[in-house]
C-alpha positions in Angstrom: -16.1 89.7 -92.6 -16.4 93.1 -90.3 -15.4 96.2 -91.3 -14.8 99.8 -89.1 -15.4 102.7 -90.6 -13.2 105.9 -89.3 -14.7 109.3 -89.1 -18.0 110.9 -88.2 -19.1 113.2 -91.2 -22.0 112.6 -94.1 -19.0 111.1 -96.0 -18.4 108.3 -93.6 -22.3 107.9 -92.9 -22.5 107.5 -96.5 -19.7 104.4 -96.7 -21.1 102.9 -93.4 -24.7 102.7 -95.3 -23.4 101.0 -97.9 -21.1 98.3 -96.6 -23.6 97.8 -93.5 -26.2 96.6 -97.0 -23.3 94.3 -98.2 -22.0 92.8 -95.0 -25.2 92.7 -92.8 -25.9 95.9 -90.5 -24.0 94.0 -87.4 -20.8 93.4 -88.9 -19.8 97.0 -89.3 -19.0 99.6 -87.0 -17.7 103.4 -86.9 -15.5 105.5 -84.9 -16.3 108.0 -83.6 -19.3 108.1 -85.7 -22.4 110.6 -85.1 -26.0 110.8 -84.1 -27.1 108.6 -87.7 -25.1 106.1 -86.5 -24.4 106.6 -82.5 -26.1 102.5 -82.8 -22.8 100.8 -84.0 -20.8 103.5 -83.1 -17.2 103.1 -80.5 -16.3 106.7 -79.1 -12.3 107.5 -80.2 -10.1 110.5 -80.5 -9.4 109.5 -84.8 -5.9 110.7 -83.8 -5.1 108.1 -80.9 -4.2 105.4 -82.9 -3.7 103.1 -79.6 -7.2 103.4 -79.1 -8.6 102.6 -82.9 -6.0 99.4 -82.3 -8.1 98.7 -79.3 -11.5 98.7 -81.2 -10.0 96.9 -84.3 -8.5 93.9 -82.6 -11.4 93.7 -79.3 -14.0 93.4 -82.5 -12.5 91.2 -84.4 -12.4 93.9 -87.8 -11.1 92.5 -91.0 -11.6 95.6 -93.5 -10.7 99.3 -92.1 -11.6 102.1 -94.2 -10.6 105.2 -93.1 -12.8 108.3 -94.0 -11.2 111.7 -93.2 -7.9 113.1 -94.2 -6.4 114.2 -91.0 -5.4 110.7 -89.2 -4.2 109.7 -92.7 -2.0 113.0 -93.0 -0.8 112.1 -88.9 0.0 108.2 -90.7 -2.4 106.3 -89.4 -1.8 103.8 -92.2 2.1 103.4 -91.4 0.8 102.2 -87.9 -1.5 99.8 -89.6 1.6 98.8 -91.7 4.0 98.7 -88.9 2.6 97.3 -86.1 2.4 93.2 -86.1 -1.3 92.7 -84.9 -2.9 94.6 -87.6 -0.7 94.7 -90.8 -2.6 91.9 -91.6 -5.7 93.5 -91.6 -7.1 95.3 -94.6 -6.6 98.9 -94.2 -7.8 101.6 -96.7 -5.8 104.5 -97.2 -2.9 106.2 -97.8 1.1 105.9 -96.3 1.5 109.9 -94.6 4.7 110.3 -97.3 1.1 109.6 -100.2 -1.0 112.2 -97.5 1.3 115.0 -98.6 -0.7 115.3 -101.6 -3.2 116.7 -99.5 -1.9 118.0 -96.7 1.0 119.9 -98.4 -0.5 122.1 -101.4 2.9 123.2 -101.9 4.0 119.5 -102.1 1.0 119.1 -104.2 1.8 121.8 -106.4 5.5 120.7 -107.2 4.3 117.2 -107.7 1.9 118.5 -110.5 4.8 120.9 -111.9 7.3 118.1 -112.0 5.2 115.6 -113.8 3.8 118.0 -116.1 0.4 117.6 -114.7 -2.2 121.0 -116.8 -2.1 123.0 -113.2 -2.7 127.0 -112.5 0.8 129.1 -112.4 1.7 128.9 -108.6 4.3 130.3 -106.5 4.9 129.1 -102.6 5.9 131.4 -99.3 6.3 130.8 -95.8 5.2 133.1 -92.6 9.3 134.7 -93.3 7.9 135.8 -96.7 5.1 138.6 -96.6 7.2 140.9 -98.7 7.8 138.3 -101.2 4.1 137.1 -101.5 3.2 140.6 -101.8 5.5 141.0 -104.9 4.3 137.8 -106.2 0.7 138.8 -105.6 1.2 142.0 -107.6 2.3 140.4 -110.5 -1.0 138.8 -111.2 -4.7 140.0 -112.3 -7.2 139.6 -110.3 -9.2 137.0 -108.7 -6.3 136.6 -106.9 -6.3 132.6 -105.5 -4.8 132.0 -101.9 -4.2 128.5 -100.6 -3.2 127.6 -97.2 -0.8 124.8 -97.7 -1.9 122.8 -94.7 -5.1 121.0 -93.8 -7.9 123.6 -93.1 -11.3 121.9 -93.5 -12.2 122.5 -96.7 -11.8 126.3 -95.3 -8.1 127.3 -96.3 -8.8 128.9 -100.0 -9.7 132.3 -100.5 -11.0 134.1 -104.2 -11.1 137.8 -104.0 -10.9 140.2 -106.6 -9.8 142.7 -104.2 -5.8 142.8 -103.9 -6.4 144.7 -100.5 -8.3 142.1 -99.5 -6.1 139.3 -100.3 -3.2 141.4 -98.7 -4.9 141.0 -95.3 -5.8 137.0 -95.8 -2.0 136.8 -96.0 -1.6 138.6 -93.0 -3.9 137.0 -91.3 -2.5 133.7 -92.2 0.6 134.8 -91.7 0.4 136.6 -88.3 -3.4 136.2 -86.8 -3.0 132.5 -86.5 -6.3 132.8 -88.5 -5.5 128.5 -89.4 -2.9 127.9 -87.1 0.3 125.7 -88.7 -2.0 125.3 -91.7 -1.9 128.8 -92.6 2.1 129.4 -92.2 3.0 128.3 -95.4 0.6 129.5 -98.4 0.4 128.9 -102.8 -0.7 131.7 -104.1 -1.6 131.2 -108.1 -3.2 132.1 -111.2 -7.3 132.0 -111.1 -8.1 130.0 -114.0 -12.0 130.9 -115.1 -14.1 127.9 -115.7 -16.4 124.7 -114.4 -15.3 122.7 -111.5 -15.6 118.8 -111.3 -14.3 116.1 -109.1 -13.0 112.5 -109.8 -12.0 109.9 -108.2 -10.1 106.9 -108.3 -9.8 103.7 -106.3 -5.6 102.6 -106.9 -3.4 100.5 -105.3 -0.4 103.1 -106.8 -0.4 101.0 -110.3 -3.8 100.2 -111.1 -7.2 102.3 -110.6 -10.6 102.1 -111.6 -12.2 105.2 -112.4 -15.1 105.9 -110.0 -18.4 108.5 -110.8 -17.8 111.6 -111.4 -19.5 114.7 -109.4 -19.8 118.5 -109.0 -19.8 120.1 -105.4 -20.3 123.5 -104.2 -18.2 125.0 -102.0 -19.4 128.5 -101.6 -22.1 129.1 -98.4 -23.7 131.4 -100.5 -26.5 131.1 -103.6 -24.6 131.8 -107.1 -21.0 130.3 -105.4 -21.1 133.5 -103.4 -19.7 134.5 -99.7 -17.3 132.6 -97.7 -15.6 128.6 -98.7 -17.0 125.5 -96.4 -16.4 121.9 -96.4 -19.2 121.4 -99.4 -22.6 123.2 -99.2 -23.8 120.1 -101.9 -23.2 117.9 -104.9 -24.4 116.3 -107.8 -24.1 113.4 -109.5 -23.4 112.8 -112.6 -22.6 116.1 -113.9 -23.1 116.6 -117.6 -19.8 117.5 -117.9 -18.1 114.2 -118.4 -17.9 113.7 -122.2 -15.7 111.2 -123.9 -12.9 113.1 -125.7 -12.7 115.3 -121.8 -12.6 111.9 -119.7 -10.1 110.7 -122.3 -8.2 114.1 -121.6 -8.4 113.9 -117.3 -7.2 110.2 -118.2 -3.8 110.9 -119.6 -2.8 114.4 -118.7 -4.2 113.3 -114.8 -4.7 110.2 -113.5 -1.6 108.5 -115.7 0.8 111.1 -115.1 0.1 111.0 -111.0 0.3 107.3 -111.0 3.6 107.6 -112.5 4.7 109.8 -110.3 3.8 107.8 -107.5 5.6 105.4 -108.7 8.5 107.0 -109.7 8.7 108.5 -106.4 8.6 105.2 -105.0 5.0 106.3 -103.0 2.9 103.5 -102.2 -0.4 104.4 -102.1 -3.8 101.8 -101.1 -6.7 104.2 -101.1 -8.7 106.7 -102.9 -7.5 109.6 -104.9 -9.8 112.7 -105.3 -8.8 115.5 -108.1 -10.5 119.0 -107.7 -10.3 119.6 -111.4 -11.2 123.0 -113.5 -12.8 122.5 -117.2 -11.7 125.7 -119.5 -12.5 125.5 -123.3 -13.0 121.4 -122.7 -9.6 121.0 -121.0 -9.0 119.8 -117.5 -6.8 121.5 -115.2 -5.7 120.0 -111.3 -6.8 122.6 -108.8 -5.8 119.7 -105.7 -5.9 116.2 -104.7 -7.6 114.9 -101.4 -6.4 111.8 -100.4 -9.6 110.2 -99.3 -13.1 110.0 -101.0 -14.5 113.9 -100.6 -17.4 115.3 -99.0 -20.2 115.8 -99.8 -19.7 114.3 -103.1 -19.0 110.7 -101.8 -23.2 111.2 -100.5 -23.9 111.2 -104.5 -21.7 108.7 -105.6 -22.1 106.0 -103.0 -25.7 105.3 -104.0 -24.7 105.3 -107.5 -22.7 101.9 -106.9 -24.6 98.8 -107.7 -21.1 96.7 -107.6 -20.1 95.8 -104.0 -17.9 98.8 -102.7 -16.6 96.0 -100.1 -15.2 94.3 -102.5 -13.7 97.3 -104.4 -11.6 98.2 -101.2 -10.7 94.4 -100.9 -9.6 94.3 -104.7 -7.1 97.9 -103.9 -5.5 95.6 -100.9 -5.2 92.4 -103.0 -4.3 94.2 -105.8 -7.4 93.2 -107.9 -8.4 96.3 -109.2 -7.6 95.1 -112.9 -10.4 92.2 -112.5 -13.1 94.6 -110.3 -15.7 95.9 -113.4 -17.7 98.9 -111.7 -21.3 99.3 -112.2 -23.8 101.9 -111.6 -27.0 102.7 -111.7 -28.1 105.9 -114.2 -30.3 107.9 -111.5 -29.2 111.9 -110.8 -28.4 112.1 -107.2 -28.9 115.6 -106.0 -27.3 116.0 -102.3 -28.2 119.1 -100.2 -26.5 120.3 -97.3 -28.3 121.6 -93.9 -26.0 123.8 -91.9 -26.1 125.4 -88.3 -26.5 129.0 -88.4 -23.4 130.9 -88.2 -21.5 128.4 -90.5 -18.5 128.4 -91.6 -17.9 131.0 -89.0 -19.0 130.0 -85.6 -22.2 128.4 -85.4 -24.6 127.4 -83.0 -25.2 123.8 -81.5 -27.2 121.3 -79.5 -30.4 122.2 -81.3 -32.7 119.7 -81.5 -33.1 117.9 -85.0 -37.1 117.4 -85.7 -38.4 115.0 -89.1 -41.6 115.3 -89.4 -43.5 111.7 -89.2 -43.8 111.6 -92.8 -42.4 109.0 -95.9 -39.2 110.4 -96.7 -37.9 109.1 -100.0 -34.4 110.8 -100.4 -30.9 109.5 -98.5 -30.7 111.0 -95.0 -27.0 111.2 -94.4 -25.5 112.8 -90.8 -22.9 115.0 -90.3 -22.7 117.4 -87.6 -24.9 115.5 -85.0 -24.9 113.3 -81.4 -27.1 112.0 -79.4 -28.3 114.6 -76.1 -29.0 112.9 -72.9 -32.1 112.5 -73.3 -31.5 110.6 -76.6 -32.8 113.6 -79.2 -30.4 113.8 -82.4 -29.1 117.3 -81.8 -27.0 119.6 -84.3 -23.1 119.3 -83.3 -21.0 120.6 -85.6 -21.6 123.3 -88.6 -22.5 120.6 -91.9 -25.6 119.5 -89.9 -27.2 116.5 -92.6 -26.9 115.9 -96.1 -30.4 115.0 -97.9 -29.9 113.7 -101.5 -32.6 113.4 -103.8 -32.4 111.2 -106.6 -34.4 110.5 -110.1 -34.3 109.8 -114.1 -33.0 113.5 -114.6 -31.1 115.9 -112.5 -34.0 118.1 -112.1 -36.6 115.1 -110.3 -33.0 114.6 -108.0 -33.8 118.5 -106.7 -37.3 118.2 -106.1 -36.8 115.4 -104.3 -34.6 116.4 -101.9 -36.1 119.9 -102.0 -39.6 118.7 -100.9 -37.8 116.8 -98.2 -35.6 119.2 -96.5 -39.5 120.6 -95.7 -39.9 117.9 -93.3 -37.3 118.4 -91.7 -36.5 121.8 -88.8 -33.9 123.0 -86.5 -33.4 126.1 -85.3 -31.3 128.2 -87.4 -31.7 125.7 -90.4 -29.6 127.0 -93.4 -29.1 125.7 -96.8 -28.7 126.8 -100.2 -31.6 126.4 -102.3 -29.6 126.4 -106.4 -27.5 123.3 -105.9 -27.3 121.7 -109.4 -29.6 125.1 -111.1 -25.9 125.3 -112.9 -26.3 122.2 -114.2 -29.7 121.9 -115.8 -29.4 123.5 -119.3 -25.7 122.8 -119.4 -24.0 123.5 -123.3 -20.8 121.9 -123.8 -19.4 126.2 -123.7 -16.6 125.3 -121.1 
């Protein structure tokens, strides 16, 4: 069997790792891929589908997983489905009418409201709307929460507890073009106070198997301070994840979206990611991401000691009620090294040095390519993704912690608490 990997992040990196160890490092390949894996990599623009058709059938791929959200969201998996020559092939990932869960948080949002899905008050408005969303906005106590409804990189949310502030994020949503399309339709809700966690599940729209949790960090700042990004780390497992609230995220969550699926008639062969909230022990959606997220898929991948090829074969042969997922009980601790000037604009083509030392933690690529001179340089703003790993959470950080020293570019940035929240964790939320 050969599989192709689509996408070029740390999350991608992460999947390619692990199905190159279960299929043999010359039977998969990625598109567009990165510096980490510029070896087995094809060049492709992810939304020219002609062209990933091209790579699929000229190397003979069986298994196609696809990594990021915005070819899914563009229905790359309806030209899969569609087109004679590959809807026979095994392809991972979600119809565009199933993408809407991500790329629409209004669509989202409705979705949880009409299946009664625990979810933050929300109301919806369009670029027509500023009075509206202002009224809206002044019924509520701060933090005031606004959402960009379209895809924005992980970059669309703002928290402030200034309504001034979140005045001029509509605006510039609105009017500045500050996201582009993504930004001209917003969900402004209710901040609900608590601990964030992520699951996942692997579903083929009826059954699932619940995957590891994680917690990630999306603030670029120490202490969840400063400006959202795509993930500044993660950790898995959490310490969050007790019975009677896994029970809970089971039937108020994961049931209740299934069904809707299916009562919506929304096929769905893929991955389903819930951004979920934790207040007084109970779960509340924030969003769903349609694909595996990043950069908690770095911690959970290595966690899997079942064959991850043969859960994405068991969602396409609708298997998933026979597949028993195992994992090992290690911490994974995953830290991410950004360009300086992230999530604003950041600098590039600096050279990536590790020092010619043993390093024992994951080394997952992000943000890098190959110069001409064939150095690994920094490429894009979530450079790598080092995660540590050990028989306690804390062993996980010093691990990657005592790595990250070997490694330099210039304007190196990361934050140096991810999982401190974590370590002397009560059950308080």
């Amino acid at each position: 069997m050969k599989a192709l990997i689509i996408g070029s992040g740390g999350r991608e990196h992460a999947i390619f790792y692990k199905i190159q160890q279960e299929l043999g490092e010359n039977n998969v390949l990625i598109t567009p891929g990165n510096g980490g894996t510029a070896k087995y990599a094809i060049k492709s623009d992810l939304n020219n589908f002609e062209q990933i058709k091209k790579i699929v059938l000229e190397n003979n791929i069986d298994l196609i997983i696809c990594g990021p959200e915005q070819p899914l969201a563009n229905g790359i998996a309806d030209y899969f489905n569609n087109d004679t020559s590959l809807n026979k092939k095994i392809f991972i990932g979600p119809t565009q009418q199933a993408a809407k869960l991500e790329s629409s948080k209004t669509f989202a949002k409705k979705f949880m409201q009409k299946y009664q899905i625990p979810t933050a008050n929300f109301a919806n408005f369009n670029h027509t709307q500023f009075e509206e969303a202002n009224i809206f906005l002044n019924s509520l106590t701060a933090p005031y929460v606004i959402k960009a409804s379209g895809l924005a990189a992980g970059k669309g949310v703002v928290i402030t507890n200034d309504i001034n502030e979140a005045r001029e994020t509509i605006s510039q949503f609105f009017y500045q073009n500050a996201l582009g399309e993504a930004g001209k339709e917003i969900v402004i809700e209710e901040f609900i106070d608590g601990i964030e966690m992520s699951a996942f599940i692997a579903t083929n729209g009826k059954d699932y198997v619940l995957l590891p949790e994680a917690k990630d960090y999306k603030k670029i700042g120490e202490g969840d301070t400063g400006l959202n990004t795509g993930g500044m780390g993660s950790v898995s497992p959490t310490n969050l994840l007790n019975e009677p609230l896994k029970d809970k995220i089971i039937s108020k969550i994961i049931h209740p979206t299934l069904f809707g699926l299916q009562d919506m008639k929304i096929s769905f062969n893929g991955f389903i990611f819930f951004g979920i909230i934790i207040k007084n022990n109970e779960p509340y959606l924030l969003e769903y991401n349609v694909r595996l997220g990043d950069p908690e898929t770095q911690v959970v991948i290595p966690r899997f000691k079942t064959s991850f090829t043969e859960l994405c074969l068991s969602i396409k042969n609708e298997n998933l009620n026979k597949y028993k997922i195992e994992t090992n009980q290690l911490y994974h601790c995953c830290i991410t090294l950004a360009s300086k000037g992230y999530p604003n604009n950041y600098e590039k083509n600096k050279i990536i040095e590790i020092k010619n030392e043993k390093i024992d933690s994951f080394i997952f690529h992000g943000g890098t390519q190959l110069d001409s001179h064939g150095n690994i340089v920094t490429s894009g703003g979530r450079v790598l993704y080092i995660v540590g790993y050990g028989d306690s959470l804390r062993a996980a950080q010093l691990m990657a912690y005592n790595d990250i020293k070997k490694i330099h570019f210039d304007g190196i940035y990361y934050r140096k608490d991810i999982g401190d929240d974590l370590l002397n964790l009560k059950n308080n939320f």
